[in-house]
N, C-alpha and C positions, 0 to 999 in steps of 0.2 A: 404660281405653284402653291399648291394647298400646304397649309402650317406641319402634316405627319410627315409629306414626304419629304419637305427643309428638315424638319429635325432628323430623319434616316440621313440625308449628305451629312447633315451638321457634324451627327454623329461618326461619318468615316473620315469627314475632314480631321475633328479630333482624335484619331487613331484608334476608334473604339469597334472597328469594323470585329473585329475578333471575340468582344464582347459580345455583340448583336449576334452573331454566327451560335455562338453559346447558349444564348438565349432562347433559340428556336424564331429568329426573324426568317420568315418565309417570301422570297419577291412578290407574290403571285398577291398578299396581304395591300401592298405599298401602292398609292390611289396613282403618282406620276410616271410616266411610262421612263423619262430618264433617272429618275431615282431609281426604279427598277434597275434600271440599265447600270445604273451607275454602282448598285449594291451588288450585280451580280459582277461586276467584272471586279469590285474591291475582294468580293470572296475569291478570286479566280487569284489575283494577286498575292492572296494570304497563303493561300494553298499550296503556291509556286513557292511560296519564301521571298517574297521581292517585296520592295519598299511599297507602300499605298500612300504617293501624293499626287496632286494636282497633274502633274505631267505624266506621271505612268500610268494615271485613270483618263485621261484625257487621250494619251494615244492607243490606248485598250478601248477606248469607245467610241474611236473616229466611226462618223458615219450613224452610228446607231441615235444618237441625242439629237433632240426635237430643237432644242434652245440649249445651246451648249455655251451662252453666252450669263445665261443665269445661271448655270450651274457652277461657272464661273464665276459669280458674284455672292454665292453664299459659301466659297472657299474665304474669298476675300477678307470678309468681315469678321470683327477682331471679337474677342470671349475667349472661354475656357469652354463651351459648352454644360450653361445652367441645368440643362433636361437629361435625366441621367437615363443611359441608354435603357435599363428596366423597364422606364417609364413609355418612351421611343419606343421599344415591342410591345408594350400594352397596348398602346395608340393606334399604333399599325393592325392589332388583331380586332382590336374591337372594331375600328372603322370596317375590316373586312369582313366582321360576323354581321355587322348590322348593314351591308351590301348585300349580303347573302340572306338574308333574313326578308329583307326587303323583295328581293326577286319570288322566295320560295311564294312568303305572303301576298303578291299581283298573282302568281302564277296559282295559289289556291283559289282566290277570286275568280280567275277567268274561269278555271275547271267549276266549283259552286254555280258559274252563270251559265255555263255553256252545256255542262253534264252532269245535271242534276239526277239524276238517272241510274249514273253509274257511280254515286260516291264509290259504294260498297269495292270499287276498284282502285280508282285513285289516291283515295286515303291513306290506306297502308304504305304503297310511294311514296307520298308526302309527308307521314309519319317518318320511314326509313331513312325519308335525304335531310330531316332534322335531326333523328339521332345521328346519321353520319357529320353534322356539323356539329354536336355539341364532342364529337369524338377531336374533331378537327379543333373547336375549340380551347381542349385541355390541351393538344399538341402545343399552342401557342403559348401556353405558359408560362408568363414571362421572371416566374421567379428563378434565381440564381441557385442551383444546386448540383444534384447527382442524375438531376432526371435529363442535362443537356452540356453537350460537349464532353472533353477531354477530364471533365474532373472527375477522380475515381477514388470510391468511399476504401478507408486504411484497410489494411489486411488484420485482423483479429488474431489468426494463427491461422501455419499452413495446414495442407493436408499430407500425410505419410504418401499418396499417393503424388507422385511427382507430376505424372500427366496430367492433372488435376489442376497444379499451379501454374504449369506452361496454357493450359488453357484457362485459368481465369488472370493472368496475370497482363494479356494482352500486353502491350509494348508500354507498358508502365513503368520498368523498370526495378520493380519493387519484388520479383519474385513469386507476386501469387500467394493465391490461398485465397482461404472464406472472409468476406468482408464485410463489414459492418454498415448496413445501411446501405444493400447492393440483393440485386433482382434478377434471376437469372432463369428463364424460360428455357426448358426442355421439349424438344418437340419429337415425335416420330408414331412409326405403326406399330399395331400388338405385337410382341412379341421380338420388339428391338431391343430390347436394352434400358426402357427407362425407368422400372422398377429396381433393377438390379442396381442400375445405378444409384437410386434412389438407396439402398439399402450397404452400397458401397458405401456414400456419404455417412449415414448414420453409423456405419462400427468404425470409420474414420473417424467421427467425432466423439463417440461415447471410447473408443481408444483410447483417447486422448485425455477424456475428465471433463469432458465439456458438454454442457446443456442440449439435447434435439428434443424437439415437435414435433412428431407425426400428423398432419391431417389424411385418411387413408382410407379409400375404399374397400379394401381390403380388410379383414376380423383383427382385433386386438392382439388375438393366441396365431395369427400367423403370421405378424410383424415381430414379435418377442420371440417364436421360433425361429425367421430368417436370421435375425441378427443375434441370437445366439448362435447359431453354427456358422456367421462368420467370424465373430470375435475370440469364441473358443477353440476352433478346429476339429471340435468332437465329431462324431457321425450323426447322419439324420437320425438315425434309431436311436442313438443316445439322447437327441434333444428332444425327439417324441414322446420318451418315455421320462425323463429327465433325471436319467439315471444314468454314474458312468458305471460301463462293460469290461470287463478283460479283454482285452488285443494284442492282435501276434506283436511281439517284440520287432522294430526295427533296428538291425543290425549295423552299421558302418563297417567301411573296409577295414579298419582297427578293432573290429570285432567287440566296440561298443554299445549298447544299447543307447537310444533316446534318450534327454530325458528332459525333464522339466525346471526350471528356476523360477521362485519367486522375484518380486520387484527389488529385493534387496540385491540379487542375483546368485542369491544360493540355491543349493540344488534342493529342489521341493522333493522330487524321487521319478522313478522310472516311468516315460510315458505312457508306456502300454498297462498299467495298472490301473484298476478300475477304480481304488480308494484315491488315487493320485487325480483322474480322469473327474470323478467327483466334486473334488476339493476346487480345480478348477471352472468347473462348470458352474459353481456356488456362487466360484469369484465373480463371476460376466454376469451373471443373473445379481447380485448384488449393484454392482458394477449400473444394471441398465435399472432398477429403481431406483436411483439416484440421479440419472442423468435423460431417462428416458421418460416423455410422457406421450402417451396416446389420444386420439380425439377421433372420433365416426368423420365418418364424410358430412355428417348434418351441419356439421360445425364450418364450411368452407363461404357460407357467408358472414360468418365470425369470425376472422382470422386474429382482427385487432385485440378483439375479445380474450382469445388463446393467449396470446404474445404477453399482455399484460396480466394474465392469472400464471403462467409458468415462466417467465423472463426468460426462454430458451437463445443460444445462438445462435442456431440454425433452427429454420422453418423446410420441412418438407410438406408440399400439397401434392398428393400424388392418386388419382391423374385425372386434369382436366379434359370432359369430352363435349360432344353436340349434344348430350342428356345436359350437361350444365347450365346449357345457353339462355339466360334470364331474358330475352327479350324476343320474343313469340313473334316478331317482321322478320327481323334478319340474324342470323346467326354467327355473321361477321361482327355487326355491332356488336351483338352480344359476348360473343368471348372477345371480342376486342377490349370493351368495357371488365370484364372480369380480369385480364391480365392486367389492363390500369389502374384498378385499382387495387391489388396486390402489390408494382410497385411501388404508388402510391405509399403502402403501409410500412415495406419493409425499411423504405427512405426514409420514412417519419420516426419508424422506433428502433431502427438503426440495426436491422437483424441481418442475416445471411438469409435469402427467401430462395427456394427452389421450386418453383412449381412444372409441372409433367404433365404437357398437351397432347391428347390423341390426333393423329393425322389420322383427316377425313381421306376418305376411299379413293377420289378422283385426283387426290395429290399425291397417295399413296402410288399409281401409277408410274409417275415421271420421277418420281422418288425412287423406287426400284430402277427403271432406267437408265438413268443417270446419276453416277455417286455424287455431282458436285450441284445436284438439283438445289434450290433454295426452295425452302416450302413455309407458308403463312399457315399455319390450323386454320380451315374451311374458310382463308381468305383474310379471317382474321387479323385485327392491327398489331398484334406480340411482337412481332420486327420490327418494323415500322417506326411505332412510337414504344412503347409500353415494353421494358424490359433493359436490364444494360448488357446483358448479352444475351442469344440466345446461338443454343447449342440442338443442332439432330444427330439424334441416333442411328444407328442401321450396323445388322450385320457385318464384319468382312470378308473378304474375300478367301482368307487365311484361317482355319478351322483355331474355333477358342478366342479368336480377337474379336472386339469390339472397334469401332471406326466410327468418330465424331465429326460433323465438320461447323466448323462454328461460323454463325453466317452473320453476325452483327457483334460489336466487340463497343462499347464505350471507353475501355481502357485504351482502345486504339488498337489497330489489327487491321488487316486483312481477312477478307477469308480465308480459314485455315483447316488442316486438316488433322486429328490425334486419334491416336489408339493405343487401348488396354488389351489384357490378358484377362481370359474367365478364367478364373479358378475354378476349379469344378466341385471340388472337396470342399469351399467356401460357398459357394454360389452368390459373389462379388467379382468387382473386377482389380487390378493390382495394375504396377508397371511390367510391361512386356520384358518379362526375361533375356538375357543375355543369349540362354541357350536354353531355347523350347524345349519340353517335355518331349521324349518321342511319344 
């Protein structure tokens, strides 16, 4: 048995199966066909909750093992295990990239000797199934962090919105909320929901007193519009014009007017008065150049750039499409590559990252179809690898609700399903009322 796949046993002999698992060790990497064997039935073991020694890997792999007599002899043998399993997934990946590498390179040989003729064809394949392995090769990544298994970056502060925390909170235990050094992919069609959401996030956070980033497609003057009219409550026409109006008085059954309080919690004065309407529209417009910065969409191969000129807590990129796709072969590599390295960044400078993928047409299909569809943008790695949750949008069924279903969770989760309330008067989403509007 070759030296990588002794050190993969070595390493579940020494109880490190769990680490490996964390690591992103993949079977398919491992050169021995019972090391395979033998890694996949330790994860099967982890999974169940059962012990992983010698006699429960052994009668979980009767029959499957080539030499079940050697795999029995490198239990045997006394250490602590010198090669730290880190090391162990390096091993394994590389031996596996430079397998693969080897095959691509015989296989552009024979094509160069045989059809010469038709480069102008085969190349671009050939290009494509390298960049799908150098995609494949960041998968393998054997550093210890946020980008594999159950470890999941601290909560920073929640959000006011509750359905927010139950969904990024996955089975964490921790309650949720925006996390530090955590990457969360937005996926869905025009006109689902992920802009709003996008703008729900940001009056949640400037709310609050805390730092956003906008990267945005969308004009500067209609980002500072949206989220004024959700942070304030004023009217479109008041924020267009950016003037408060006089408004009919609303009345309570106690035949009180509205009215308004400052942060101290005294009464500022009556809502419906346009000097009062003013004074608060002043506030949130203060309120968002302090807490608010903007950036063009030119800026979305910049991100790091951003992050370290405004130190924001949250990062919104809103919204990834097939006009994005940096890589002129395939459009899967390509935004596969652009979600990676987004998380890449936000793990490294420890922000809350939200980026907002358009679903390509042919998944938009099965996606209307089906509520519980799981959909990849145009194929794309976002799920996969590249992301620590990632959440679609859509419609529901129920006029004014929004419905998420979140189809990958590194906090841990299943697939699950949440839903908000559109405000309509805000144009965000909030927790679903007790007792719907009529």
């Amino acid at each position: 048995m070759d030296d990588i796949s002794t050190a993969v046993i070595t390493s579940i002999s020494h109880g490190y199966t769990e680490t490996l698992l964390h690591l992103g060790l993949k079977p398919d990497g491992v050169p021995d066909n019972d090391a395979r064997v033998l890694y996949d039935v330790a994860v099967e073991l982890h999974r169940e909750k059962k012990k992983i020694n010698l006699l429960a890997l052994m009668v979980r792999a009767s029959g499957k093992l080539q030499n079940a007599e050697a795999v029995k002899s490198i239990f045997s043998l006394n250490g602590t295990g010198d090669v730290p399993p880190e090391d162990v997934v390096k091993g394994v990946r590389d031996n596996y990239l430079q397998n693969e590498v080897d095959k691509l390179t015989r296989r552009a040989n024979e094509l160069r000797g045989d059809k010469t003729k038709e480069i102008s064809q085969w190349l671009p394949v050939f290009a494509q199934k390298l960049q799908s392995l150098t995609l494949h090769a960041r998968a393998y990544d054997s550093r210890p962090s946020a980008h594999r298994g159950q470890i999941v970056a601290p909560v920073m502060f929640r959000s006011k919105v509750q359905e927010y925390n139950r969904m990024f909170a996955g089975k964490s235990g921790d309650g949720g909320g925006y996390r530090g050094g955590w990457y969360i992919a937005w996926i869905g069609p025009t006109g689902r929901g992920k802009t709003s959401n996008a703008y729900t996030i940001g009056a949640d956070v400037i709310g609050q007193g805390k730092r956003i980033t906008f990267i945005s497609k969308e004009l500067q003057n209609q980002i500072e519009a949206r989220l004024l009219l959700a942070l304030s409550g004023l009217t479109i026409e008041e924020v267009n014009k950016r003037r408060g109006m006089d408004m009919q008085p609303r009345i309570d059954s106690g035949g009180h007017c509205d009215v308004w309080y400052d942060s101290d919690g005294a009464i500022l004065g009556e809502w419906h008065r346009a000097e009062i309407r003013q004074i608060v529209m002043h506030k949130w417009e203060e309120a968002m150049e302090a807490y608010l910065s903007l950036y063009p969409w030119e800026y979305l191969n910049r991100v790091r750039d951003v992050i370290s000129w405004e130190e924001p807590d949250v990062v919104i990129v809103d919204y990834i499409g097939i006009a994005d796709n940096p890589d002129k072969y395939s459009v899967q590599a390509g935004l596969g590559r652009v979600s990676q390295n987004m998380e890449t960044i936000f793990h490294e400078t420890k922000k809350s990252g939200h980026a907002f993928f358009q679903m390509s047409d042919s998944e938009k299909v099965a996606y209307e179809k089906n509520r519980l569809h799981q959909v990849i943008p145009y194929g794309a790695a976002t799920i996969l690898h590249p992301a620590d949750q990632a959440i679609q949008t859509r419609i529901s069924d129920i006029p004014n609700q929004q419905h998420y279903l979140r189809t990958k969770c590194r906090a841990g989760g299943d697939i699950d399903e949440f839903k908000t309330f559109f405000d309509k008067s805000r144009w965000i989403y909030t927790d679903v009322p007790e007792r719907l509007p009529l």
